[in-house]
NUFILUM-462887 format. One record per residue: residue in one letter; x, y, z negated of N, C-alpha, C in turn. Coordinates in steps of 0.02 Angstrom, whole numbers, plus 32768, in hexadecimal, padded with zeros to 4 digits. Layout:
REM NUFILUM-462887
AXYZXYZXYZ;...
***
This chain:
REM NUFILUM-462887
X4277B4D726B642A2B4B726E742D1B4EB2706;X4314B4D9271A433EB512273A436AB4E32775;X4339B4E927AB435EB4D127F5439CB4DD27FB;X43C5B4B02829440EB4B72849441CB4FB2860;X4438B52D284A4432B55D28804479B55928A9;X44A9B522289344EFB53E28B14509B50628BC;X44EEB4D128E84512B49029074542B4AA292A;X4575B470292945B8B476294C45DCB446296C;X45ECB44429A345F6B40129D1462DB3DB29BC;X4620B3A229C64651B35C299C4687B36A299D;X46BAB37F29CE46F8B3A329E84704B3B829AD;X46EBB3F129A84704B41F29834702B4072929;X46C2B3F2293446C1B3D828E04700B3AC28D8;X470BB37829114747B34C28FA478AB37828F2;X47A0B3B5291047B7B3D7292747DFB40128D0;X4796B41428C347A7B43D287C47B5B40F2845;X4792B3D02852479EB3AE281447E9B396281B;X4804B3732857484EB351283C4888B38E2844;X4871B3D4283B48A2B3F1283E489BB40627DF;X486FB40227C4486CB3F9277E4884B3BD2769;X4890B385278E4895B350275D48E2B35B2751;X490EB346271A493EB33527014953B2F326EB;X49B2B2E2270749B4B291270349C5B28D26A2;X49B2B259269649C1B24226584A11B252264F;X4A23B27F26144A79B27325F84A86B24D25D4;X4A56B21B259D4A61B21625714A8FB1C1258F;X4AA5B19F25674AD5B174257F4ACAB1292537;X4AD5B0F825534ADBB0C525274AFCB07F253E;X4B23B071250B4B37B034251D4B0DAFE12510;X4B29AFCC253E4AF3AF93253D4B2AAF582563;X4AFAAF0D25474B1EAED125764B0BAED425A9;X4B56AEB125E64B3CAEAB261D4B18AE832634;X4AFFAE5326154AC8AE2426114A80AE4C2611;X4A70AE8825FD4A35AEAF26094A4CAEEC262C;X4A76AEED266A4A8AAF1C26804A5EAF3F26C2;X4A4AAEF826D84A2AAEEC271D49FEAF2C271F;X4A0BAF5A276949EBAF89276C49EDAFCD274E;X4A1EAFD5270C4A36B00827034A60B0262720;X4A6FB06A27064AA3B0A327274AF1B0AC26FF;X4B2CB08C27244B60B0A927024B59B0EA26EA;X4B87B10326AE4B8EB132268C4BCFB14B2689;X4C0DB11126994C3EB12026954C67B0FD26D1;X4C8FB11C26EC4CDDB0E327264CDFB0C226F3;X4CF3B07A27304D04B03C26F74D42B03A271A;X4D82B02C27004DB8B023271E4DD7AFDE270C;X4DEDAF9827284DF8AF6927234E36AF7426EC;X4E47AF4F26BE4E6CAF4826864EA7AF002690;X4E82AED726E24EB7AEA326D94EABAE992731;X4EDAAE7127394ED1AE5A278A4E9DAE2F2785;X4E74AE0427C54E62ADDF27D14E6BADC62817;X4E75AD8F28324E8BAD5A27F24EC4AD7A27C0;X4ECDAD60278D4EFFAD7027414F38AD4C2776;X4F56AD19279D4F73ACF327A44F68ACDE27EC;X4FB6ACCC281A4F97ACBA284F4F74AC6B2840;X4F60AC6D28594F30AC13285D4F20ABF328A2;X4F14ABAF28A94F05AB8628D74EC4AB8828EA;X4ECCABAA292F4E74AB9829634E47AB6D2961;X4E82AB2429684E59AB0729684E6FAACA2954;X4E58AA8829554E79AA47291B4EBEAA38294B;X4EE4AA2029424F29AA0829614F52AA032954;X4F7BAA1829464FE6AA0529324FF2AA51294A;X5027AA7B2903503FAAB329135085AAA2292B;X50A1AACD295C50D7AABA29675112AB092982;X5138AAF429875165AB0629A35174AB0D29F6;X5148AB5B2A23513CAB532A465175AB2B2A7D;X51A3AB452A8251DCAB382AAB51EDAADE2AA3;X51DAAAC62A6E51D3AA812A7351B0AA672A91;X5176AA8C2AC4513BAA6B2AE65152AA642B27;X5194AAAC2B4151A5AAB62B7B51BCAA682B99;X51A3AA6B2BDE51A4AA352C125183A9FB2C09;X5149A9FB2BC35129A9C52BC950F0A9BD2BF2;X50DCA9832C0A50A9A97F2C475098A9262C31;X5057A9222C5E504AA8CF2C67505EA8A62C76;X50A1A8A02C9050CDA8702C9F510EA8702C6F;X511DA8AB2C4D5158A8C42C295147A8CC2BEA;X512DA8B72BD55119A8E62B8E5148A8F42B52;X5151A92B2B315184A9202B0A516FA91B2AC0;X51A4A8F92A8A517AA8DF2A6751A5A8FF2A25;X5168A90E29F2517BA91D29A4515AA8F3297B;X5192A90429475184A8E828FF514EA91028CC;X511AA8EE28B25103A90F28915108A9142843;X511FA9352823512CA94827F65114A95F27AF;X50D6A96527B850A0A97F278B5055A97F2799;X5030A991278F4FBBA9A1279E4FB3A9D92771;X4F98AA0927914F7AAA4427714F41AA44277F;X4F12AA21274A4EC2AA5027404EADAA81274C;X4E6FAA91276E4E57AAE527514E52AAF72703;X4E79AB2B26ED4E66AB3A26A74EAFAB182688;X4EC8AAF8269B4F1BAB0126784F54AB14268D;X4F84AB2726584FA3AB4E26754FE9AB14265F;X5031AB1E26855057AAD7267C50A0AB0E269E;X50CCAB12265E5102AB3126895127AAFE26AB;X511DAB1F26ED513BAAE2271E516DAB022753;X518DAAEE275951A9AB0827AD51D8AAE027CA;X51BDAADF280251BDAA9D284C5200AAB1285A;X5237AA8E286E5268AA8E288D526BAA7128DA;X5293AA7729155293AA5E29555278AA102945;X525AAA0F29895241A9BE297F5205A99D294B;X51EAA9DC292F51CBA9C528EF517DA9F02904;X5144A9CE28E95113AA0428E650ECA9DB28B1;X50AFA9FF28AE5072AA07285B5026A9FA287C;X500CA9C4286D4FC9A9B528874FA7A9E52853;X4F70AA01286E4F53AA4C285E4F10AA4F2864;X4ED6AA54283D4E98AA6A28454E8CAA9B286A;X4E47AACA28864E40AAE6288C4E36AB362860;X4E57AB5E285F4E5BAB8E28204E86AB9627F7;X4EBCAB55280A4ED2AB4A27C14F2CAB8227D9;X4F42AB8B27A94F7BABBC27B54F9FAB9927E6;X4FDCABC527F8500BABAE281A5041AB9B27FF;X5081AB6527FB50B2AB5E27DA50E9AB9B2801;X5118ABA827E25163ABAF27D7516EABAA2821;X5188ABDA286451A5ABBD289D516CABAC28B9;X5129AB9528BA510AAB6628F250F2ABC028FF;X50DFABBF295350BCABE8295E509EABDE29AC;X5076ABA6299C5054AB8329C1502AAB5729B0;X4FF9AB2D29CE4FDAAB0129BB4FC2AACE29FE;X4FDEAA8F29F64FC3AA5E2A224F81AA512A21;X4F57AA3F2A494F0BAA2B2A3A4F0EA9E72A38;X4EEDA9A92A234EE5A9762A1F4ED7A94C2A51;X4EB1A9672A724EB3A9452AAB4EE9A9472AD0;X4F11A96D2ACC4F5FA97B2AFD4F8DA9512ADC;X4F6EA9222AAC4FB9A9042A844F93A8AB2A79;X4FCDA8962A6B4FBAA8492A554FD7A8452A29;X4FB9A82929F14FE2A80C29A14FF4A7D7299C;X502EA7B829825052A7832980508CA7862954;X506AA747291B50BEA75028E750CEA79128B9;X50B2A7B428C250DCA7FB289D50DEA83C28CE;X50DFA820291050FDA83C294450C8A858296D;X50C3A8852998509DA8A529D550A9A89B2A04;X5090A8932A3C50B7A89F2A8D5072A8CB2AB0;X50BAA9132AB05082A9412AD3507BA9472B29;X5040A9482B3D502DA9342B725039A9842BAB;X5030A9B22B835029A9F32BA25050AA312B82;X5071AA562B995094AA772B7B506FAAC52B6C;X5072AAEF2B305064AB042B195097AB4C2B11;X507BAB8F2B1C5097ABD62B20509BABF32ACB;X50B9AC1A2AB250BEAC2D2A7C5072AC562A74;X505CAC562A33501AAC752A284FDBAC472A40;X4FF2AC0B2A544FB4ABE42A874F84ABDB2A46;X4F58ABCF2A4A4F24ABA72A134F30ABCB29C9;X4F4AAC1529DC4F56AC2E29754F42AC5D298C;X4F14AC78294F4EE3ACA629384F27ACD228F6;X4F4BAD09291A4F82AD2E28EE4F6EAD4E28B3;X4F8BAD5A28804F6FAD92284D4F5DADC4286F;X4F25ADF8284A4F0EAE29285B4EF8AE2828AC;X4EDBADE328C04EBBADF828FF4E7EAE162909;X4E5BADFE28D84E0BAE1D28DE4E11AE6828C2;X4E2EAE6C28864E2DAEAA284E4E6CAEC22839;X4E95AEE328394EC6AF0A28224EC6AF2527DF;X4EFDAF1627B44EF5AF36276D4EF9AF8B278C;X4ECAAFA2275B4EBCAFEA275C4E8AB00F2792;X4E83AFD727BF4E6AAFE427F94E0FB01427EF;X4DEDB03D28014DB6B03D27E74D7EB01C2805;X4D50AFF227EC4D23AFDF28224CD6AFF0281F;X4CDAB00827E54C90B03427DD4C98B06427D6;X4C6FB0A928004C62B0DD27D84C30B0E227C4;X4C4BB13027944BF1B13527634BD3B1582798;X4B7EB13F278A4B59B13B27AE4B46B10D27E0;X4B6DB0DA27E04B60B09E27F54B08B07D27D9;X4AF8B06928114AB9B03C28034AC5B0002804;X4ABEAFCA27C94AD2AF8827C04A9AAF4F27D2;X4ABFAF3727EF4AB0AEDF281C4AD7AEC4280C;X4AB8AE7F28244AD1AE50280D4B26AE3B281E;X4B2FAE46285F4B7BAE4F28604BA4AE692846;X4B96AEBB283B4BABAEE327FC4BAFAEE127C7;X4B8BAEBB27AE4B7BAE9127624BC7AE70277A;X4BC0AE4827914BE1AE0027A64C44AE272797;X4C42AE6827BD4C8AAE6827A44C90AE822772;X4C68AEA427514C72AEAB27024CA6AE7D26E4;X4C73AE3F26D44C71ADFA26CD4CC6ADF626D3;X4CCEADF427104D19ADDF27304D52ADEF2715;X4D57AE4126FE4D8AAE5F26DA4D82AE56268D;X4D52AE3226774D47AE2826254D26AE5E2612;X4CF1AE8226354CC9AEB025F74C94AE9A25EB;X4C74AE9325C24C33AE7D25A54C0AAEB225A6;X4C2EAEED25A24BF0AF2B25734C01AF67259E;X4BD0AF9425A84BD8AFBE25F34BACAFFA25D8;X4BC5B03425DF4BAAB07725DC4B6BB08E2613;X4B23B089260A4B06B09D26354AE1B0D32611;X4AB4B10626564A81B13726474A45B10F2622;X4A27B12525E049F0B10C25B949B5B11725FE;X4994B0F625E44948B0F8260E490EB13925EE;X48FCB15B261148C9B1862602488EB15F25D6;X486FB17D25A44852B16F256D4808B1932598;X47C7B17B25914797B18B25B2475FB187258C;X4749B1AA255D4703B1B6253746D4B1B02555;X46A7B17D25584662B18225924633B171255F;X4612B1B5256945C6B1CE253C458CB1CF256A;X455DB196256A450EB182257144FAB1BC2545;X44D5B1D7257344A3B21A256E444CB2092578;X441CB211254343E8B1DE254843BAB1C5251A;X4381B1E224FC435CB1B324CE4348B18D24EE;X4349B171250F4317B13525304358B0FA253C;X4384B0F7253C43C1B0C3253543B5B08E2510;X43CAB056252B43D9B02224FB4416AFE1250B;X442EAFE024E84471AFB624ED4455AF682511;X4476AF4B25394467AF012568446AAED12524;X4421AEAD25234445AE7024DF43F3AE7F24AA;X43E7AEAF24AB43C5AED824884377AEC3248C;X4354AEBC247442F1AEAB248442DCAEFA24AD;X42E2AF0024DD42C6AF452500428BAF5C24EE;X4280AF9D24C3423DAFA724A54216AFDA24E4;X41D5AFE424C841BCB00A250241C2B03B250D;X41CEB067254641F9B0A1255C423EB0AA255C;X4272B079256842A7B074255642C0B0512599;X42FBB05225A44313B02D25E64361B00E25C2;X4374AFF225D843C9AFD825D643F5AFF625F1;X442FB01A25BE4467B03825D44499B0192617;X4491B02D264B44C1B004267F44FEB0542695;X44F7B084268F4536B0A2268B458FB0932662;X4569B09B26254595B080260345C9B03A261E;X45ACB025263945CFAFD7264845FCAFE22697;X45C5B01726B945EAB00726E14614B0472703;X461BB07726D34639B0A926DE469BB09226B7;X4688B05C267E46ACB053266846E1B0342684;X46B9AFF226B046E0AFBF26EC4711AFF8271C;X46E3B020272A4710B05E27524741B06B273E;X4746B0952701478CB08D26D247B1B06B26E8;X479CB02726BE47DBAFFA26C847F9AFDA2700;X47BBAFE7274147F0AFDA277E481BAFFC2789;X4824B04827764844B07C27A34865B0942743;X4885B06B273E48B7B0712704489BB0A326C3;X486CB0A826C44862B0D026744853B0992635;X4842B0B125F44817B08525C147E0B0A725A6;X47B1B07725C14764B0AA258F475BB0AB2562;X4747B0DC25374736B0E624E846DCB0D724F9;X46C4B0C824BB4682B0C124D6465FB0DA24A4;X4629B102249D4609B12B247445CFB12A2471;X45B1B1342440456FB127241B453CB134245C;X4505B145246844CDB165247444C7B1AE2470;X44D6B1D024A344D4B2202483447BB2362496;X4460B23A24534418B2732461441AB2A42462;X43E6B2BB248D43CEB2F124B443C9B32F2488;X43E6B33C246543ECB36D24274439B38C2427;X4422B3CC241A4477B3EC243344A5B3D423E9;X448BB3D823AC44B2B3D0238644DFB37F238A;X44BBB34D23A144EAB30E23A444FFB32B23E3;X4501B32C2420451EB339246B456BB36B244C;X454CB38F241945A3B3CF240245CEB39323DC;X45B8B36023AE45D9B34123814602B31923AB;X45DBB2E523E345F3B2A923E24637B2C7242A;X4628B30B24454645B32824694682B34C2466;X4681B363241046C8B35623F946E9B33823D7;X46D4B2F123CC46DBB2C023D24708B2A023FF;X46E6B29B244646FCB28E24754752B2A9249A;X474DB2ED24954770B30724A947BEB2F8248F;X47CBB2C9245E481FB2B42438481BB28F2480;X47FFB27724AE4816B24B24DA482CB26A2521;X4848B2522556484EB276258E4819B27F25C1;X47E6B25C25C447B0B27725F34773B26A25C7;X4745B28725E446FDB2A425B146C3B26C25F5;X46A4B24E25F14668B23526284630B23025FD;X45F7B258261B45ADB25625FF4590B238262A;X456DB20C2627453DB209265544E9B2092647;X44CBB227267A4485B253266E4495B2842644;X445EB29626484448B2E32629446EB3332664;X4493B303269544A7B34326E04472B35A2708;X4420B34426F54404B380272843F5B3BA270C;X43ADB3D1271F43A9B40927034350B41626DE;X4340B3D326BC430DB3D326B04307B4102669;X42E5B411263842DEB438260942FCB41625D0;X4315B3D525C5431AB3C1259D4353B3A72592;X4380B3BF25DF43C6B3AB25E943EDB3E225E9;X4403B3CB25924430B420256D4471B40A2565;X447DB3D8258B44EEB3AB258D44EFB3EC2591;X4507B40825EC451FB4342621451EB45E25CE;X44FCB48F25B244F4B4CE258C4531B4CF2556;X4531B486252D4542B47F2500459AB47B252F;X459EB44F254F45ECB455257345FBB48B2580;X45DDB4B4259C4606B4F525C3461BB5252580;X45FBB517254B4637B52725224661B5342508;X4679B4DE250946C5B4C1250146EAB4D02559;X46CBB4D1258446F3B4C025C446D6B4E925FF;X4703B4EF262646FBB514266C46C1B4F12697;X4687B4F326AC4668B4C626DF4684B4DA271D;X46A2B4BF274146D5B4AF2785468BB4B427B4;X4659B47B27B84624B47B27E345F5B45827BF;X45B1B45827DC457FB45227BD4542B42D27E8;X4547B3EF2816450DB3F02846453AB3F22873;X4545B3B428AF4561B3B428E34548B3962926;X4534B3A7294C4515B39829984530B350299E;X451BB316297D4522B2F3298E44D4B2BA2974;X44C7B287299944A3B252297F44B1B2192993;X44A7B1E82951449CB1FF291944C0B22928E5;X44B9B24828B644F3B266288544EBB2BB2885;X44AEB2E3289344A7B31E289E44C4B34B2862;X44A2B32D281E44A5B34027EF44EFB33D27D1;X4523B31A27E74559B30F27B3459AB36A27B9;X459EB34C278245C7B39B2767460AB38D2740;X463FB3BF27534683B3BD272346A5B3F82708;X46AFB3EF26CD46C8B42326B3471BB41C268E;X473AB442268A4780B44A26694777B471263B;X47B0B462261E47BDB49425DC47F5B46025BA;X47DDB458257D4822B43C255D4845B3F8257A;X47F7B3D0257A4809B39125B547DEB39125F3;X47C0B36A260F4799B35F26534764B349263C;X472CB358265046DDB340263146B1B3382689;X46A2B30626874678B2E626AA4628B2E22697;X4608B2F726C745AFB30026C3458AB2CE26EE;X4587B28326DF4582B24A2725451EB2592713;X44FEB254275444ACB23E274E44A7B2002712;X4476B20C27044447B1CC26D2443FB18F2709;X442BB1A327424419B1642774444CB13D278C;X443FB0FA27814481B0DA278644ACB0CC27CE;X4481B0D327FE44B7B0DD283E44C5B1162853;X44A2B14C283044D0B18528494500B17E2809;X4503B17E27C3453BB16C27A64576B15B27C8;X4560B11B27CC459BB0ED27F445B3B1002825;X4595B11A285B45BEB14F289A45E3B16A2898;X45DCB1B2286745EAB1DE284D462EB1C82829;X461CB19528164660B17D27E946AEB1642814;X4688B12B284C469EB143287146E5B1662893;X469CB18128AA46BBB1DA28C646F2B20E28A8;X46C8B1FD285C470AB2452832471BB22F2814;X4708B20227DA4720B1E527A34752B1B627AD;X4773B18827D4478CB15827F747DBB1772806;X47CBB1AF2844480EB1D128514824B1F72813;X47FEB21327F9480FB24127A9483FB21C2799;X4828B1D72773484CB1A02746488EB1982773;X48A4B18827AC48BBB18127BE48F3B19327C8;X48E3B1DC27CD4915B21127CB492CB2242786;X491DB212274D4923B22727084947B1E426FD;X4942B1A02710495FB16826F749A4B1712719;X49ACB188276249E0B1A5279549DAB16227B1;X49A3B14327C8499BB10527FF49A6B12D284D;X49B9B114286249A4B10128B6495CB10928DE;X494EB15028E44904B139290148F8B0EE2934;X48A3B0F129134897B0B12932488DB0BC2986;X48A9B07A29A948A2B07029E9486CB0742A0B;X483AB0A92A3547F8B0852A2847ECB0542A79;X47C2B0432A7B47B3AFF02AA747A0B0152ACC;X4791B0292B0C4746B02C2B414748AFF62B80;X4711AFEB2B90470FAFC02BC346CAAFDD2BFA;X46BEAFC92C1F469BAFE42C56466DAFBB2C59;X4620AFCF2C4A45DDAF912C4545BCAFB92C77;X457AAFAB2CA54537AFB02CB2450DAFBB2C81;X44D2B0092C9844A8B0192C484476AFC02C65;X445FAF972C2C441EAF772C5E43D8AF9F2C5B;X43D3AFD52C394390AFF42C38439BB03F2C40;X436AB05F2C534371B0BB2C5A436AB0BD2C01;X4389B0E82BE54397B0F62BA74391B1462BB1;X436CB1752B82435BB1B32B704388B1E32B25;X43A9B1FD2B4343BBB2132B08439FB26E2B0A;X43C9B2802ABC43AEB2C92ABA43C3B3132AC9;X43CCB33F2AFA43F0B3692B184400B3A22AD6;X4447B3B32AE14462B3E22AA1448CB3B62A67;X4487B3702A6F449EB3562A4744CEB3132A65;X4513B3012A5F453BB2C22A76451FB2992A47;X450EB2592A6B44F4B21B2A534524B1E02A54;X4534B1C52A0D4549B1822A194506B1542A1F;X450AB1472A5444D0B1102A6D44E9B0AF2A52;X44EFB0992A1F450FB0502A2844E6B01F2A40;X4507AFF92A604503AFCE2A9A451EAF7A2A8E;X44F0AF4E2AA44519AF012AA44523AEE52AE8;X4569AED72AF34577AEBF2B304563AE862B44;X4546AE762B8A4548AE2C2B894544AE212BD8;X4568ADED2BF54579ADF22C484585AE352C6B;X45A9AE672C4445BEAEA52C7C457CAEC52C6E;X454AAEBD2C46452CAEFE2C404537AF152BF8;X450DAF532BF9450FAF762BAF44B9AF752B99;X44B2AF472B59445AAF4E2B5A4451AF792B0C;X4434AFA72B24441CAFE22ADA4419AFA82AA2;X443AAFDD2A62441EAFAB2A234419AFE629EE;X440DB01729F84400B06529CF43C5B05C29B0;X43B9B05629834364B053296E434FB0AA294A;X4363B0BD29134348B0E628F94397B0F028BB;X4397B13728AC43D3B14F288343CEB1232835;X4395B10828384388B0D627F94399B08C27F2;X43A0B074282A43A5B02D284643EBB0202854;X4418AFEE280B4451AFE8280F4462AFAD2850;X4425AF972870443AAF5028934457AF6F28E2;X4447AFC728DF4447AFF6291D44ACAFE9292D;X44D0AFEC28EC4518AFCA28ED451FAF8428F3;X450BAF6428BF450FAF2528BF4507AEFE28E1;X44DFAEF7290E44CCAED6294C44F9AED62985;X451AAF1E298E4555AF4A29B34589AF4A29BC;X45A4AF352A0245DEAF2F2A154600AF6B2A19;X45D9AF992A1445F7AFE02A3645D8B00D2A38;X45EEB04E2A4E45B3B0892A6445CFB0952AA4;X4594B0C12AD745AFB0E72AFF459AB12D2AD7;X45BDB1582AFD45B8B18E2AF24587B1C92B0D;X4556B1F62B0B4520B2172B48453CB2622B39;X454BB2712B5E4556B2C72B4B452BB2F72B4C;X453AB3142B3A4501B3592B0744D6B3662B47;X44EBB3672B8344CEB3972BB044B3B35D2BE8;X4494B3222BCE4485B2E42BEB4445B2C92BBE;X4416B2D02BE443D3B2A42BC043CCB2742BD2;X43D9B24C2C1A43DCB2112C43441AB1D42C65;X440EB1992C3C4442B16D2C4D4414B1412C82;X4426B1362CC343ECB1032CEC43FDB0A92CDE;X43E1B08F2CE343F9B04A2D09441AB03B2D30;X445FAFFF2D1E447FAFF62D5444C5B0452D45;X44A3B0702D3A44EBB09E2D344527B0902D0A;X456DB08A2D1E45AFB0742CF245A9B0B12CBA;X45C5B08F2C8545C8B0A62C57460AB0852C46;X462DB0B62C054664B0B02BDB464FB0932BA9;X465AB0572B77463DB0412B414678B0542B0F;X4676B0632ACB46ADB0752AC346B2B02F2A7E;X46CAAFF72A6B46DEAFCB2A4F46E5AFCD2A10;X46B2AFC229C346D7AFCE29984703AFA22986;X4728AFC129484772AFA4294F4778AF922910;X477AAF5228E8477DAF3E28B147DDAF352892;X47F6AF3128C3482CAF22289C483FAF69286A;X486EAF48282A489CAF81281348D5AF932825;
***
């Protein structure tokens, strides 16, 4: 056995690791129909106005503003109508004095009108209009290039895309959009005793739950998981499937990070890669470790909620920063502990917690017990130099956060 000798406080571990991480260069085009949530790569610069054309606000008769002058409810003055423009056709037309064009909403403007009556301001009769209210030049028209300007730019690269952003793509006619590729993520189950969900569980064997849910991590926080065999406890597969791994941009093991006799990852990595840290003052997640070198290699616990913490914690912002997302927002809200809760001095504790009426009630079971998340609205946090949370004392809950 070879004890921790060189824990290092969460700070700092987070500290060393995202100053190693690097954002993705690599670049790909793709539809904007699967854009949602990616990263521009390039300025998009509009290629046409929008609107293409001035057009009508709203349904009514285009007209000729100065033909509206002095009409009122007792006076109204009256035009001929001359033509109907649909949305979606186009009709070379142009209105002379006394004349105007019953008009959809959207639909272009004729020749001369540069106005638009609303319908309710008019009465139809015969051919004819009688406008009730008089009308200013520009009233009810939406001009070329009001929203968008040809050439104008409205994305830059590095833009993070939503749905609105999508939306003006769309507007100027591009279909297909230059973004940053997504980080590629090798995640290697470390483990004879593994067994895939689906499977007849034989005896001495448990069900792989890293894998699944280290992977979900990924894909919230913009990476794609590669998913890989079973690595045994034998250095010669741990070297194979390890360079293997490495064509991709991040390396994740999980188990085989303590320091039992039989956990030879750490030996076989330091290798290929720098170990950054090794064992960090935190619980759960004591054991997890990262190393650099050609790419980033991740050392998550075998136990599945410190896994998942841990993941979290480093693996989460990593991706993040390599996809070039937006760190995530995080939630806190202010609960009551409802019970004295004990934690362990020398080490920061995510304690997770389920809210319910303004309190916070423990739901931590053991670094083995995935229901210690699942159950969990949240964690608070206990700091290193704190063994005692009382009853009744406020606490920070801190919210996990599912969106991507």
């Amino acid at each position: 056995m070879r004890p921790f000798t060189n824990l290092i406080p969460f700070e700092e571990a987070k500290r060393i690791l995202m100053e190693n991480v690097k954002p993705i260069e690599r670049v790909e085009e793709i539809d904007i129909l699967h854009s949602l949530h990616r990263v521009l790569a390039e300025d998009v610069i509009s290629p046409i106005n929008v609107p293409p054309f001035s057009r009508a606000a709203e349904d009514g008769y285009a007209v000729r503003a100065q033909d509206t002058f002095g009409a009122g409810t007792y006076n109204p003055k009256e035009l001929i109508i001359v033509e109907e423009i649909n949305t979606g056709e186009f009709k070379e037309i142009e209105i002379k004095n006394g004349e105007c064009v019953k008009i959809s909403t959207g639909a272009i403007l004729p020749k001369n009108a540069d106005a638009v009556v609303r319908v309710e301001d008019t009465e139809e009769e015969n051919g004819k209009i009688k406008v009730y209210r008089a009308v200013h030049p520009g009233f009810d028209v939406a001009p070329r290039g009001e929203d968008i300007k040809k050439g104008e730019k409205i994305l830059e690269m590095g833009t993070f895309l939503t749905p609105p952003k999508i939306g003006s793509l769309a507007a100027i006619g591009i279909s297909k959009v230059k973004v940053y590729s997504r980080p590629k993520v090798a995640i290697l189950p470390s483990g004879d005793e593994l067994q895939k969900p689906g499977e007849q569980l034989k005896p001495g064997k448990i069900y792989d739950v890293n894998t699944y849910t280290i992977s979900s991590i990924v894909k919230e926080n913009g990476g794609e998981p590669v998913l890989f065999s079973y690595v045994r406890d034998e250095k010669k597969d741990i070297e194979r499937k390890l360079k293997e791994a490495l064509k991709y941009d991040v390396v994740v093991f999980s188990g085989g990070s303590s320091v039992g006799d039989r956990d030879i990852l750490i030996d076989v990595v330091s290798k290929y890669a720098k170990v950054l840290f090794h064992g960090v003052q935190i619980k759960p997640g004591k054991p997890t470790w990262c190393a650099v070198g050609e790419k980033l290699i991740f050392g998550m616990p075998g136990f599945p909620t410190s896994c998942l913490s841990d993941s979290y914690q480093f693996l989460a912002p990593a991706i993040r920063k390599m996809a070039r997302l937006p760190p995530k927002e995080e939630k806190i809200v202010k609960a009551k502990m409802a019970r004295r809760i004990t934690s362990t001095l020398g080490r920061m504790q995510f304690f997770t917690v389920r809210i319910k009426d303004g309190y916070a009630y423990p739901v931590y079971k053991t670094s083995g017990a995935i229901t210690s998340m699942a159950y969990s609205d949240g964690y608070i946090i206990i700091p290193a130099n704190v063994d005692l949370v009382e009853k009744d004392e406020e606490v920070e809950v801190h919210l996990w956060s599912f969106e991507g």
